[in-house]
N, C-alpha and C positions, 0 to 999 in steps of 0.2 A: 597524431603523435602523443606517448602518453605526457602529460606534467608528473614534474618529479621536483622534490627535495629531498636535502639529508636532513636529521634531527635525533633530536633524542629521543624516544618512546617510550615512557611510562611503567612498570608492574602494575598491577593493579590495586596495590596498597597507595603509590603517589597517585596512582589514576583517582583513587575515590579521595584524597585530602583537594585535589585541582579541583573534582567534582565538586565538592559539597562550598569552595567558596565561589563555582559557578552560580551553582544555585543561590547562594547568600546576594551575590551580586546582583544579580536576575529580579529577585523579588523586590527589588528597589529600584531597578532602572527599565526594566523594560528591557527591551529589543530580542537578539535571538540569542538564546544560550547555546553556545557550543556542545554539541553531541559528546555523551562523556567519551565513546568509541575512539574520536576524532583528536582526543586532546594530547599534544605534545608541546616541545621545544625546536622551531625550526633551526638548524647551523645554518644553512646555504638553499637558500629557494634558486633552481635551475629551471623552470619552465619547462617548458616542450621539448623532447629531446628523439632523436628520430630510434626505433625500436633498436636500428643496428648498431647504435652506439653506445647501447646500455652494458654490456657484457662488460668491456672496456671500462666504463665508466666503473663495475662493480669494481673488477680487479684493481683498477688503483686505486680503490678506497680501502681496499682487502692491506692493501702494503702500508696503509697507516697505522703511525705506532706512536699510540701518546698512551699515558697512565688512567686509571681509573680514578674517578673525582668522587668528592661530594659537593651538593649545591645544597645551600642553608636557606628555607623558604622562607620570606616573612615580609616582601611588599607586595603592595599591589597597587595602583594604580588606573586613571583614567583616560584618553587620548581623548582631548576634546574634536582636533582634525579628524578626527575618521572613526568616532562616537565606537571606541573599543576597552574596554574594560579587562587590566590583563593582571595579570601575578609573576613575579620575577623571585630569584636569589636576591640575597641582599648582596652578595659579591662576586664578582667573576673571578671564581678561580684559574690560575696561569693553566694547567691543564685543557680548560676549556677555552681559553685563546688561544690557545695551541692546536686543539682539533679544530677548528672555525679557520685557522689559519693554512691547516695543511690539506684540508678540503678544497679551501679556494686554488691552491697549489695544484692539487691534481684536476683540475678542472679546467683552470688555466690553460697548464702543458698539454690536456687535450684537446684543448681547442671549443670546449664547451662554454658560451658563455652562462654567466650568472648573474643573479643581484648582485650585485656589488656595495651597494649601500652600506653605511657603519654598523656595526653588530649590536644589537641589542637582546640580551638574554630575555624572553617573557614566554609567556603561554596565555595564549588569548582565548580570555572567559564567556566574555560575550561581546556580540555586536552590534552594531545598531544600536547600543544604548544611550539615555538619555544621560546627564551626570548625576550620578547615584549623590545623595545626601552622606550616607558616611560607605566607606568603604569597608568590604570583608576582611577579617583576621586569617590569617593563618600560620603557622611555625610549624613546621615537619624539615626534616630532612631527606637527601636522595642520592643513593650511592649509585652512580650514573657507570655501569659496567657494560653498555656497548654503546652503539650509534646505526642509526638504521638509513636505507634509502627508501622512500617512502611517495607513493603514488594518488595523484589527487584525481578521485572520476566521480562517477554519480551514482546513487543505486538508487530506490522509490523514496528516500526519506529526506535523498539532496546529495550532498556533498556528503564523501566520503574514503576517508585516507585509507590506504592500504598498504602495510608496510613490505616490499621486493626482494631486502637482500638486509640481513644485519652483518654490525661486525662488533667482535669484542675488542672492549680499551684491554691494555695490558695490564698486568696488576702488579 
Protein backbone atom coordinates (compact mmCIF):
# COMPACT_ATOMS: atom_id res chain seq x y z
CA UNK A 1 0.00 0.00 0.00
CA UNK A 2 1.48 3.15 -1.15
CA UNK A 3 2.44 6.02 2.19
CA UNK A 4 0.95 9.21 1.46
CA UNK A 5 0.79 12.79 2.88
CA UNK A 6 -0.71 16.13 2.01
CA UNK A 7 1.82 19.18 2.04
CA UNK A 8 2.85 21.92 0.65
CA UNK A 9 5.57 21.61 -2.33
CA UNK A 10 8.05 23.97 -3.08
CA UNK A 11 8.93 26.16 -6.76
CA UNK A 12 12.14 25.94 -7.12
CA UNK A 13 13.03 29.37 -6.06
CA UNK A 14 11.75 28.39 -2.15
CA UNK A 15 13.15 24.85 -2.97
CA UNK A 16 16.84 26.34 -3.40
CA UNK A 17 16.46 29.17 -0.17
CA UNK A 18 15.37 25.45 2.14
CA UNK A 19 18.35 24.10 0.08
CA UNK A 20 21.15 26.34 0.83
CA UNK A 21 20.18 26.56 4.66
CA UNK A 22 20.15 22.58 4.51
CA UNK A 23 23.53 22.78 3.56
CA UNK A 24 24.44 25.73 5.98
CA UNK A 25 23.17 23.34 8.68
CA UNK A 26 24.73 20.15 7.45
CA UNK A 27 28.37 21.56 7.40
CA UNK A 28 28.06 22.01 11.22
CA UNK A 29 26.23 19.12 12.44
CA UNK A 30 26.53 16.32 10.56
CA UNK A 31 24.08 13.58 9.89
CA UNK A 32 21.96 13.30 6.56
CA UNK A 33 20.93 16.20 4.70
CA UNK A 34 17.58 16.00 3.12
CA UNK A 35 17.65 15.53 -0.75
CA UNK A 36 16.86 18.96 -1.96
CA UNK A 37 14.14 16.96 -4.47
CA UNK A 38 12.46 15.78 -1.17
CA UNK A 39 12.14 18.98 0.61
CA UNK A 40 8.61 20.16 1.61
CA UNK A 41 6.02 21.30 4.35
CA UNK A 42 4.10 18.24 5.52
CA UNK A 43 -0.14 19.35 6.43
CA UNK A 44 -1.42 15.78 7.37
CA UNK A 45 1.04 12.53 7.28
CA UNK A 46 -1.73 9.63 6.34
CA UNK A 47 0.53 6.52 6.11
CA UNK A 48 -0.47 3.65 4.20
CA UNK A 49 -3.62 3.96 2.34
CA UNK A 50 -5.05 0.91 0.33
CA UNK A 51 -4.61 2.01 -3.69
CA UNK A 52 -8.61 1.87 -3.92
CA UNK A 53 -9.08 4.61 -1.68
CA UNK A 54 -6.91 7.02 -3.27
CA UNK A 55 -9.28 8.50 -5.93
CA UNK A 56 -11.78 9.27 -3.09
CA UNK A 57 -9.33 10.61 -1.08
CA UNK A 58 -8.17 12.96 -4.28
CA UNK A 59 -11.71 14.19 -4.77
CA UNK A 60 -12.34 15.48 -1.39
CA UNK A 61 -9.24 17.25 -1.34
CA UNK A 62 -10.22 18.69 -4.90
CA UNK A 63 -13.55 20.36 -2.90
CA UNK A 64 -11.32 22.20 -0.51
CA UNK A 65 -11.51 25.90 -0.61
CA UNK A 66 -9.21 28.03 1.55
CA UNK A 67 -7.26 31.31 0.16
CA UNK A 68 -3.74 31.46 -0.98
CA UNK A 69 -1.17 32.52 1.82
CA UNK A 70 2.09 33.73 2.38
CA UNK A 71 4.56 32.10 4.87
CA UNK A 72 7.31 34.65 6.06
CA UNK A 73 10.68 32.41 6.47
CA UNK A 74 12.98 33.24 9.18
CA UNK A 75 13.44 30.39 12.01
CA UNK A 76 15.07 27.57 12.34
CA UNK A 77 15.64 25.40 14.87
CA UNK A 78 16.86 22.14 16.51
CA UNK A 79 14.96 18.87 17.92
CA UNK A 80 17.06 17.48 20.34
CA UNK A 81 14.55 14.17 20.57
CA UNK A 82 14.89 13.03 17.34
CA UNK A 83 18.52 14.91 16.30
CA UNK A 84 16.42 16.89 13.39
CA UNK A 85 17.29 20.28 12.38
CA UNK A 86 14.39 22.14 10.71
CA UNK A 87 13.22 25.78 9.37
CA UNK A 88 9.69 27.08 9.94
CA UNK A 89 7.56 30.43 9.23
CA UNK A 90 7.78 32.80 11.96
CA UNK A 91 3.81 32.73 11.83
CA UNK A 92 0.95 30.60 11.02
CA UNK A 93 -1.06 32.21 8.99
CA UNK A 94 -5.22 31.59 9.64
CA UNK A 95 -5.19 30.36 6.01
CA UNK A 96 -2.92 27.60 6.80
CA UNK A 97 -4.83 26.44 9.88
CA UNK A 98 -7.56 26.38 7.93
CA UNK A 99 -6.08 23.98 5.08
CA UNK A 100 -4.49 21.67 7.98
CA UNK A 101 -7.85 21.76 9.49
CA UNK A 102 -10.02 20.94 6.45
CA UNK A 103 -7.69 18.21 5.38
CA UNK A 104 -8.19 16.42 8.59
CA UNK A 105 -11.91 16.94 7.90
CA UNK A 106 -11.99 15.08 4.73
CA UNK A 107 -10.04 12.33 5.96
CA UNK A 108 -11.93 11.92 8.92
CA UNK A 109 -15.38 11.72 7.09
CA UNK A 110 -13.74 9.08 5.09
CA UNK A 111 -12.82 7.23 7.28
CA UNK A 112 -8.99 7.36 6.76
CA UNK A 113 -6.99 7.54 9.62
CA UNK A 114 -4.06 10.08 10.28
CA UNK A 115 -1.46 11.61 12.37
CA UNK A 116 -3.33 13.43 14.51
CA UNK A 117 -0.73 15.03 16.44
CA UNK A 118 -0.60 19.06 17.06
CA UNK A 119 0.44 20.81 13.86
CA UNK A 120 3.53 22.10 13.68
CA UNK A 121 4.55 24.20 10.54
CA UNK A 122 8.51 23.09 9.60
CA UNK A 123 10.46 21.64 6.81
CA UNK A 124 13.14 19.24 7.95
CA UNK A 125 16.65 20.10 6.91
CA UNK A 126 18.52 17.44 8.22
CA UNK A 127 18.58 14.47 10.23
CA UNK A 128 20.44 12.50 12.40
CA UNK A 129 22.05 15.58 13.41
CA UNK A 130 24.34 16.37 16.14
CA UNK A 131 23.33 19.96 17.89
CA UNK A 132 24.73 22.46 15.48
CA UNK A 133 26.77 25.39 17.47
CA UNK A 134 24.95 28.15 15.74
CA UNK A 135 22.10 27.72 13.61
CA UNK A 136 21.50 28.87 9.60
CA UNK A 137 19.93 32.26 8.64
CA UNK A 138 17.44 32.66 6.51
CA UNK A 139 14.49 35.37 5.36
CA UNK A 140 12.52 34.67 2.05
CA UNK A 141 9.14 34.59 1.64
CA UNK A 142 6.50 31.99 -0.03
CA UNK A 143 3.39 32.49 -1.74
CA UNK A 144 1.90 29.10 -1.15
CA UNK A 145 -0.68 28.71 -4.40
CA UNK A 146 -1.62 24.93 -4.12
CA UNK A 147 -1.18 21.84 -1.87
CA UNK A 148 -0.28 18.55 -3.03
CA UNK A 149 -0.89 14.76 -2.03
CA UNK A 150 2.27 13.42 -2.01
CA UNK A 151 3.78 9.75 -1.98
CA UNK A 152 6.73 8.39 0.03
CA UNK A 153 8.78 5.18 -1.76
CA UNK A 154 12.29 4.49 -2.72
CA UNK A 155 14.35 4.89 -5.70
CA UNK A 156 18.59 3.90 -5.70
CA UNK A 157 19.42 6.99 -3.75
CA UNK A 158 16.69 6.19 -0.64
CA UNK A 159 13.86 7.77 0.06
CA UNK A 160 11.96 9.69 -2.15
CA UNK A 161 8.60 11.78 -2.34
CA UNK A 162 6.68 11.86 -5.31
CA UNK A 163 4.12 14.31 -5.60
CA UNK A 164 0.05 12.17 -7.10
CA UNK A 165 -2.39 14.91 -7.38
CA UNK A 166 -2.14 18.94 -6.55
CA UNK A 167 -4.68 21.23 -5.95
CA UNK A 168 -4.84 25.09 -6.18
CA UNK A 169 -5.76 27.52 -2.93
CA UNK A 170 -8.15 29.96 -4.26
CA UNK A 171 -7.09 33.35 -4.79
Amino acid sequence: MPRLFFALWPDTAVRDELYRAAQAAHDGSGGRLMRRDNLHQTLVFVGSVAAERIAGLEAAAAAIMVPAFKLEWGTTGYWRHNRIIWAAPGAMPPPLIELVGALEHVLAAAGIEYDDRPYHAHVTLVRDARAPAVLPSLRFDWLVREFALIESGRDPRGVAYRPLARWPLTR
